[in-house]
C-alpha positions as CSV (number, residue, x, y, z in Angstrom):
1,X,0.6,-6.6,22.5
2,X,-0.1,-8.7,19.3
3,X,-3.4,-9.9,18.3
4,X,-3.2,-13.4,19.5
5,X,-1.7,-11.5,23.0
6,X,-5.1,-9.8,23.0
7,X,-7.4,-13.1,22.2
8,X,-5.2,-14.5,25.3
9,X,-5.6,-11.7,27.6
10,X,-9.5,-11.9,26.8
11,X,-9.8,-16.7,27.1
12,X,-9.4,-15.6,31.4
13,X,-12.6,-13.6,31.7
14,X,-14.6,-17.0,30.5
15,X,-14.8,-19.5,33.2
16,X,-15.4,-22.2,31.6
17,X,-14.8,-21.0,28.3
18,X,-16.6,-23.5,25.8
19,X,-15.2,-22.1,22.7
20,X,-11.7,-23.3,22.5
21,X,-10.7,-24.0,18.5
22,X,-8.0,-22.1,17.4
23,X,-9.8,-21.3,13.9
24,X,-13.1,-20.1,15.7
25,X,-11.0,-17.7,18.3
26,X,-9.0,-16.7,15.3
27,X,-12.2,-15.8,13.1
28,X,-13.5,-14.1,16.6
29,X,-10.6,-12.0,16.9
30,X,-10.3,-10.6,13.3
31,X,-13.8,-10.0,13.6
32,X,-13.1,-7.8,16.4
33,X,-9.9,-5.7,14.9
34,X,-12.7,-5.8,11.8
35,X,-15.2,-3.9,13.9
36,X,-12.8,-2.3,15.1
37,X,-11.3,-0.8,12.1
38,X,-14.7,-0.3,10.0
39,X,-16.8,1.8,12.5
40,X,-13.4,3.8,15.0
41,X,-11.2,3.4,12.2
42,X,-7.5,4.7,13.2
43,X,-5.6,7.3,11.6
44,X,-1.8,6.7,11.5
45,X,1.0,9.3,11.0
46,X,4.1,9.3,8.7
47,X,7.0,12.3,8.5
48,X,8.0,12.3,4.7
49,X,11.7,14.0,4.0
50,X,12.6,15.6,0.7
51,X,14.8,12.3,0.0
52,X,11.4,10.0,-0.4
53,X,10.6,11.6,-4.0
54,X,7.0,12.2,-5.0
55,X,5.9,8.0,-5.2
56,X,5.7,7.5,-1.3
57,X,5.5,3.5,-0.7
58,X,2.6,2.6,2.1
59,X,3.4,1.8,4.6
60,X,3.2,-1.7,6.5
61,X,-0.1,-1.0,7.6
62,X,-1.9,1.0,5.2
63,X,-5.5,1.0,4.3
64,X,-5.9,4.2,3.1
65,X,-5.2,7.5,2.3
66,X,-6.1,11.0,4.4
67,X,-4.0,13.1,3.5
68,X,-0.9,14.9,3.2
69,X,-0.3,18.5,5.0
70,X,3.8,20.2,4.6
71,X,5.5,21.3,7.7
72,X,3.0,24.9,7.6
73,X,-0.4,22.3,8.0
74,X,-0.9,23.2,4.0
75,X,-2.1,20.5,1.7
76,X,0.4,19.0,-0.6
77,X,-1.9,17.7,-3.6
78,X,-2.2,14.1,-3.0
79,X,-3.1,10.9,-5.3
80,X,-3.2,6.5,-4.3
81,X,-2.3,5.0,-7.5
82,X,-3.0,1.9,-5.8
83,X,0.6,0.8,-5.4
84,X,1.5,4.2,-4.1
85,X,1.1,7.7,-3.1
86,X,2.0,9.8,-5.2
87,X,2.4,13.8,-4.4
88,X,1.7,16.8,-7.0
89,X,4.3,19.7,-5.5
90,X,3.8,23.3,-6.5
91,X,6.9,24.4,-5.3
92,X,5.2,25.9,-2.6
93,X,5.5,23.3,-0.2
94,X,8.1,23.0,2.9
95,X,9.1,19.6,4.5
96,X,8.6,17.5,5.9
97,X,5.4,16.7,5.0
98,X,3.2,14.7,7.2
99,X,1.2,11.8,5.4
100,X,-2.3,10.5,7.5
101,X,-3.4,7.6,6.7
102,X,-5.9,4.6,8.2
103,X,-4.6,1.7,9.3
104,X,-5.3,-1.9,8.7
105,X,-6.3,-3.5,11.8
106,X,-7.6,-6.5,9.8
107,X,-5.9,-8.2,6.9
108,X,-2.4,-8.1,9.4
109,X,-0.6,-11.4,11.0
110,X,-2.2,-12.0,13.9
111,X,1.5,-12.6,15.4
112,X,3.6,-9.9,13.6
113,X,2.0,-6.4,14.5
114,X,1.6,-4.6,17.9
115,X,-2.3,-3.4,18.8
116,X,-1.9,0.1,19.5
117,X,-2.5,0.8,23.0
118,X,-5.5,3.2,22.1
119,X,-7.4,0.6,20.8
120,X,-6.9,-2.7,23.1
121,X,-9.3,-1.9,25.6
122,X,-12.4,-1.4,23.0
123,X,-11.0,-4.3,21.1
124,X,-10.7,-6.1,24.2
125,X,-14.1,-5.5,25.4
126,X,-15.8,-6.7,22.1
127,X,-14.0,-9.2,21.6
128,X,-15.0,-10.5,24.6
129,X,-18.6,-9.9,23.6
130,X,-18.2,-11.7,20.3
131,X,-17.0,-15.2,22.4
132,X,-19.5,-14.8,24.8
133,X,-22.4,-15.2,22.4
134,X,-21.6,-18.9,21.4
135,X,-19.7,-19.6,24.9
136,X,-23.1,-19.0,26.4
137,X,-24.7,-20.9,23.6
138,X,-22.6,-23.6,24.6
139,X,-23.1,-23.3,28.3
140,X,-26.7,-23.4,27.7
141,X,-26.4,-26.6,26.5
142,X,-24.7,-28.5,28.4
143,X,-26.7,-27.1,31.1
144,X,-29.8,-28.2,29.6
145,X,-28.1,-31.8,28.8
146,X,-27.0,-32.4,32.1
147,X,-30.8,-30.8,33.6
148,X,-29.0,-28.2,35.3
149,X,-30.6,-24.4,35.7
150,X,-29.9,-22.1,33.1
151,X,-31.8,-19.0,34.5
152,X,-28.1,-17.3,35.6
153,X,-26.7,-17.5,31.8
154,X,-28.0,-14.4,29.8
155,X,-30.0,-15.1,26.8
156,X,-29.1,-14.3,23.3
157,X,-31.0,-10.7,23.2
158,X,-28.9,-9.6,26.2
159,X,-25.6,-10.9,24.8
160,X,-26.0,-9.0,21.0
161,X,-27.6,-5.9,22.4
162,X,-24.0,-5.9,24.6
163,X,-22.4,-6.6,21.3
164,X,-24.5,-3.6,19.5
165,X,-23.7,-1.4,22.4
166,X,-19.9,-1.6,22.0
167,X,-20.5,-0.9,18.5
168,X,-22.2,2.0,19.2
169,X,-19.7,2.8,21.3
170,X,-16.7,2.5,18.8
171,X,-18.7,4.5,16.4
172,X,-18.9,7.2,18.8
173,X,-15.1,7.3,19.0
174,X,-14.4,7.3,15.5
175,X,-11.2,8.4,14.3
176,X,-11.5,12.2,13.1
177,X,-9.9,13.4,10.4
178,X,-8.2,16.6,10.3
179,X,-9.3,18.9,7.5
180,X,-5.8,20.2,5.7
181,X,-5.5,23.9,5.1
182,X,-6.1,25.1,1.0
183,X,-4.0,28.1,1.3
184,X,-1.0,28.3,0.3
């Protein structure tokens, strides 16, 4: 599922849903992977042959670096040059060598890149609670314009401490890291 797949899985659980530019839903939804990305973060994993040299190019989705552990779970000395990653072998080391890294949830084409399935239902979720917020804004409105009752719509507390509970939530689920071994 792409990220616009995900903003369209999420438009069905409005009725009516208010907030229908394409820019706002866009900003909505990188918002979300944003979120997402900042306070779960995901960790990403990479096997690295002897035929990739010591400058390993990022990969596509790259945000940053964890580590780098050889086939025994020892740490292979490690460096982001900012254009790559660069290793510092002893000799020691065995391949293949696995490379950790985050991943960039947020600065991707919305249309190009698959969600991974760990993360759509959080992302989902929030989402969700991030269009709500000025859907029910909205909905108040009208509401109020057309002297209809607006005592069923929640109010604006309820709606962010929804929001601030899925970020608690994602926080509590944050990727962990695996320490690498020192010995060697």
């Amino acid at each position: 599922m792409t990220p616009n797949e995900l903003l369209e899985s999420v438009k069905p659980r409005f009725t009516p849903l208010l907030v229908v530019e394409t820019k706002t839903l866009e900003s909505l939804l990188i918002k979300a992977l944003a979120a997402y990305q900042d306070k779960a973060g995901l960790v990403q994993k990479v096997r690295v042959n002897k035929e990739a040299g010591v400058s390993l190019p990022y990969p596509d989705d790259y945000l940053a670096l964890v580590h780098v552990v050889d086939s025994r779970g020892t740490f292979v000395y490690s460096e982001d040059f900012g254009s790559s990653i660069d290793l510092e072998l002893t000799g020691r080391e065995r391949y293949p060598f696995t490379l950790s890294y985050l991943v960039n949830l947020r600065d991707r084409p919305l249309d190009k890149w698959t969600v991974p399935p760990s993360t759509i239902g959080m992302i989902q979720d929030y989402l969700e609670a991030l269009i709500a917020i000025p859907n029910t804004e909205r909905q108040r409105r009208v509401s109020i314009a057309g002297k209809l009752d607006t005592s069923a719509l929640p109010d604006a507390v309820t709606l962010e401490l929804r929001k601030n509970d899925l970020e608690l939530q994602m926080a509590a689920n944050r990727a962990i890291i695996a320490g690498a071994t020192l010995f060697g």
